[in-house]
N, C-alpha and C positions, 0 to 999 in steps of 0.2 A: 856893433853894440850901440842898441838907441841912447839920446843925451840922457832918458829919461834913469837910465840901467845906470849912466854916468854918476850919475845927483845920488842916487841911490848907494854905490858905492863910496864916495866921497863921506856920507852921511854915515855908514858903515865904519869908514877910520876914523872919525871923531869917536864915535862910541868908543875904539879897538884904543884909543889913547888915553879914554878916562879909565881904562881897566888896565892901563899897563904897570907888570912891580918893580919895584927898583932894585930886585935882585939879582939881574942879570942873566936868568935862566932862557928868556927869550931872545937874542940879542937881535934876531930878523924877525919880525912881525911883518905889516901891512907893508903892502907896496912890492913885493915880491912876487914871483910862482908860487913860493912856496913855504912858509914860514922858518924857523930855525930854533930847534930848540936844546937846551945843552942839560943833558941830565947828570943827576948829580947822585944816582942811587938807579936802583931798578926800576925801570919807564912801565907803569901801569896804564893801558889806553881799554877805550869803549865808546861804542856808539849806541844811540839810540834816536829813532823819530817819533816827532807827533805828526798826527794826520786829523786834519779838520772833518768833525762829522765820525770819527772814532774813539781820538784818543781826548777830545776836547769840542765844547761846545760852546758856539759863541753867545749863546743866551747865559752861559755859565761864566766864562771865562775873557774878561777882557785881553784885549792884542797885549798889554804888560806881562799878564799873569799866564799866556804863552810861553811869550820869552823866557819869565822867570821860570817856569816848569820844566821847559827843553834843559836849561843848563842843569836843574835840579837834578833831577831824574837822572841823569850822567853824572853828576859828582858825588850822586849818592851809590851809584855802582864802584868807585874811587872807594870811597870809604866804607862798603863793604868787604875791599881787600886787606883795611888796616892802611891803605895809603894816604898822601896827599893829595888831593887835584892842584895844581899849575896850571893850566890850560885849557880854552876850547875853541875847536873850528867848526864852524855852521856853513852848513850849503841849506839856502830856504827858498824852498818851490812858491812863487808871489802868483796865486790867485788876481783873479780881477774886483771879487768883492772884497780885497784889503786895497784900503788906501793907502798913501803915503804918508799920511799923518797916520792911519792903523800901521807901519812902520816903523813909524817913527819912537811907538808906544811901543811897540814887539822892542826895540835895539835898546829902550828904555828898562824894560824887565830883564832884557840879559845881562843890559848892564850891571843893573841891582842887586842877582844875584852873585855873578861874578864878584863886585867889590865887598859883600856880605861874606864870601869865602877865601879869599883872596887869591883871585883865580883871575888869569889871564885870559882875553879877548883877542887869540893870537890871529886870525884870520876868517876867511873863508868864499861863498860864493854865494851868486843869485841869479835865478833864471824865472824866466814866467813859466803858469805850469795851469792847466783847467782846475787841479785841486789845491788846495795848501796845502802842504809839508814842511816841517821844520825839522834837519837831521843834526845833531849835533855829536862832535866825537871830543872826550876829554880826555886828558893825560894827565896823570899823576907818578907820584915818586914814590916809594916804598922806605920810608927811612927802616920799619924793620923788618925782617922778616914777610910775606906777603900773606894771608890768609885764603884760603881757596874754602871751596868746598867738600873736596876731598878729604878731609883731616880730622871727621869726627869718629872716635872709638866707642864701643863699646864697654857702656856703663859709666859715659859723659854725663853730667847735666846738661837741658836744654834748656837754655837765657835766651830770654825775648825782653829787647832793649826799644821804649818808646810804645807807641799808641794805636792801634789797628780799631777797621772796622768804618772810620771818620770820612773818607774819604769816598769810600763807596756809600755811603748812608746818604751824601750827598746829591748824588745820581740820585738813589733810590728815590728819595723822598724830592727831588724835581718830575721822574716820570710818572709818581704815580702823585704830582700838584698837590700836596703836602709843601707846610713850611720848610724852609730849609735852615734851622739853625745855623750863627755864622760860624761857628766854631767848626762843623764840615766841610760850611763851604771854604772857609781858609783852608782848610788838610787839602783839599781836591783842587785848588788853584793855587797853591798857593805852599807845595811842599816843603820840609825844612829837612834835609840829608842829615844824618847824625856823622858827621867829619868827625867832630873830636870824638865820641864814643866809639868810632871804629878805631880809630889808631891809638886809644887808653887800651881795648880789647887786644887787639895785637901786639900792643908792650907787654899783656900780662899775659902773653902764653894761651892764646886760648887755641883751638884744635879747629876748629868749622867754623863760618860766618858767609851770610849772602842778606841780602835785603826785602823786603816785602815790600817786591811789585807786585806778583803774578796774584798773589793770595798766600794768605801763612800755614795752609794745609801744604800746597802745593810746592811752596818754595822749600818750607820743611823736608818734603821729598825728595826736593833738588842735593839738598845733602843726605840724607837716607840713600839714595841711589849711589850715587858719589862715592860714597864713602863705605858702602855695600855694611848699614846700620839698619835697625830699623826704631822708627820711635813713636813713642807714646807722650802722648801732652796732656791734660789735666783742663780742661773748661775750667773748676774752679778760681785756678790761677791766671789764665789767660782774660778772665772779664774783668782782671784789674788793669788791664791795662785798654778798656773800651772807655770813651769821654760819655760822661752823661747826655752832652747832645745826643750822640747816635740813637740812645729812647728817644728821646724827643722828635725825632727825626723817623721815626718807624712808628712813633705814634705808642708806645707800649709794647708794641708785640716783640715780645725776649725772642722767640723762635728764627723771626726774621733778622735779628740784631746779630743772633749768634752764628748765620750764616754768614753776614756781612762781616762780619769779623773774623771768621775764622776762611773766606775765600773772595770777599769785593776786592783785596787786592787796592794798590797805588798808597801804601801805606807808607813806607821806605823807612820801617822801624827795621832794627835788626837781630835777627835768627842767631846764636850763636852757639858751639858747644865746648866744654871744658871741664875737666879732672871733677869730681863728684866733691872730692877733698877741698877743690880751689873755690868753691860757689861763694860762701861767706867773704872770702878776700876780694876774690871780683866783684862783686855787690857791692861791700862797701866801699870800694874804688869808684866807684862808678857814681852811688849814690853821692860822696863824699864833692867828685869833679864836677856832678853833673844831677843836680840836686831837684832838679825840674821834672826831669826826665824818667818817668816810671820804667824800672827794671826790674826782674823777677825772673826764678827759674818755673818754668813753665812744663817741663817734662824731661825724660831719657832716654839714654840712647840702649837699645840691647841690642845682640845680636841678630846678621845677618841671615838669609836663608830663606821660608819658603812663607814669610809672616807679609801681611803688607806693608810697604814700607812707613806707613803713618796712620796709628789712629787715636782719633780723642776719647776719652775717659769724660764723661759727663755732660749735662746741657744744660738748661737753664731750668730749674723746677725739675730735674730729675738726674741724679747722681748718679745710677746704676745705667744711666744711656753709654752706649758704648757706640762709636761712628769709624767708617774708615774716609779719613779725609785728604786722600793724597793727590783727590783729584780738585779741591777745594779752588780754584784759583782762576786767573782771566785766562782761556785759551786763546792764542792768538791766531788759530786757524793756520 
């Protein structure tokens, strides 16, 4: 191991001790093989990576707003169970165009997120690599009940909790050199996991819940398949939950916006279904906790069978448009 890999580690446990909590869940962090962690309820874990030139670009995204995204994006898969996150370990493939000072900003943004969640920085690793990658795995607790995918029924409402649409409008309106309002480009660099509305959703019984990465057609699907449902969503409903940037940001054109929002994906609002009877109670729980945060039921669930599993009821300037959009969403090839 060069001294260079040394410094770098070293620099590593400084950060891994501003993120440490004083609950005692971790009781072996840094300086081990292997971290040590003591759970205290059902252990929810997840990985995911970014990859430089895919999932992030550095004209867009400063080495902070990396880091902060890596842990993002993992502790929002956490509270799409209805869990807590505690925990992440990072293994980060070190290109040669990051500096050490770009480093030193990447360990600056995980940190930032980590102490914004109150999420432990329990370890991890670093190797040089010809690309950048950053993989991060998080672990969480289930104080109730766990929420999967599987669990929506027929003749559910579907709640869509938080803002789609933003994050991809961001991209859009960079490739085709349009301004980029900042309010996308915060969604796209700079995401915010809905933690407490996933674990209010899982106190009140809800039946489904996943989060909007892939795109809200598509992840829609992920519980339609699941849960062998099929649903229908409502356009109407769902462009209340699009930020006026995203026009501004497409320049006008509703057509392009309504794609973007219904499958640019990296949204990490949450998809969720429950009792047709319980909508008005969830909502205003929700509303009531988390007052910022736009929530709405957005469609149903019916039955399974030979239907597609997802399409939307309407578009923009035209209410009688009928779409199947269960393919709406990032493929990751």
């Amino acid at each position: 191991m060069s001294r260079a890999e040394f410094d770098r580690i070293a620099r590593f446990e400084q950060v891994m001790a501003r993120t440490r909590t004083p609950d005692g869940s971790i009781p072996v962090g840094t300086g081990d093989d292997a971290a040590v962690i003591r759970p205290r309820a059902d252990v929810v874990a997840c990985t995911d990576a970014l990859i430089e030139g895919s999932h992030f670009l550095r004209d867009l995204s400063s080495p902070a707003d990396v880091g902060w995204k890596a842990a993002a994006v993992n502790i929002s898969d956490i509270a799409a169970m209805g869990a807590t996150p505690k925990a992440i370990l990072i293994a980060l493939q070190r290109a040669s165009t990051w500096s050490e000072a770009d480093l030193d900003e990447l360990y600056d943004g995980l940190a930032e997120c980590c102490l914004t969640y109150g999420v432990e920085l329990a370890g991890g690793d670093t190797v040089t690599s010809p690309t950048f990658a950053l993989a991060v795995t998080a672990i969480g607790q289930a104080d109730a009940p766990v929420v999967t995918r599987a669990g929506a029924r027929q003749g559910d409402a579907v709640l869509l909790v938080g803002q789609v649409g933003s994050a991809a409008a961001c991209l859009d309106a960079y490739h085709a050199k349009r301004p980029i309002p900042p309010a996308c480009h915060q969604a796209h660099t700079r995401p915010r996991p809905l933690v407490g509305p996933g674990q209010l959703l899982a106190n009140l019984g809800i039946h489904a819940m996943i989060d909007v990465s892939d795109g809200l057609g598509a992840d829609a699907a992920h519980i339609a398949d699941l849960s062998g449902v099929t649903i229908g969503l409502l356009w109407e409903a769902i462009a209340d939950h699009v930020d006026p940037s995203v026009g501004e940001a497409v320049d006008g054109d509703m057509d392009r916006l309504a794609t973007l929002a219904m499958g640019g994906g990296d949204d990490y609002a949450l998809i969720a279904t429950c009792d047709a009877d319980r909508v008005d109670l969830v909502l205003s729980t929700l509303g009531h906790a988390f007052p910022d945060i736009p929530a709405s039921q957005i469609g149903i669930c019916a039955g399974g069978g030979e239907g597609e599993p997802v399409t939307l009821y309407g578009w923009p300037n035209d209410p009688d448009h009928t779409q199947v959009v269960s393919d709406a969403g990032w493929d990751h090839g």
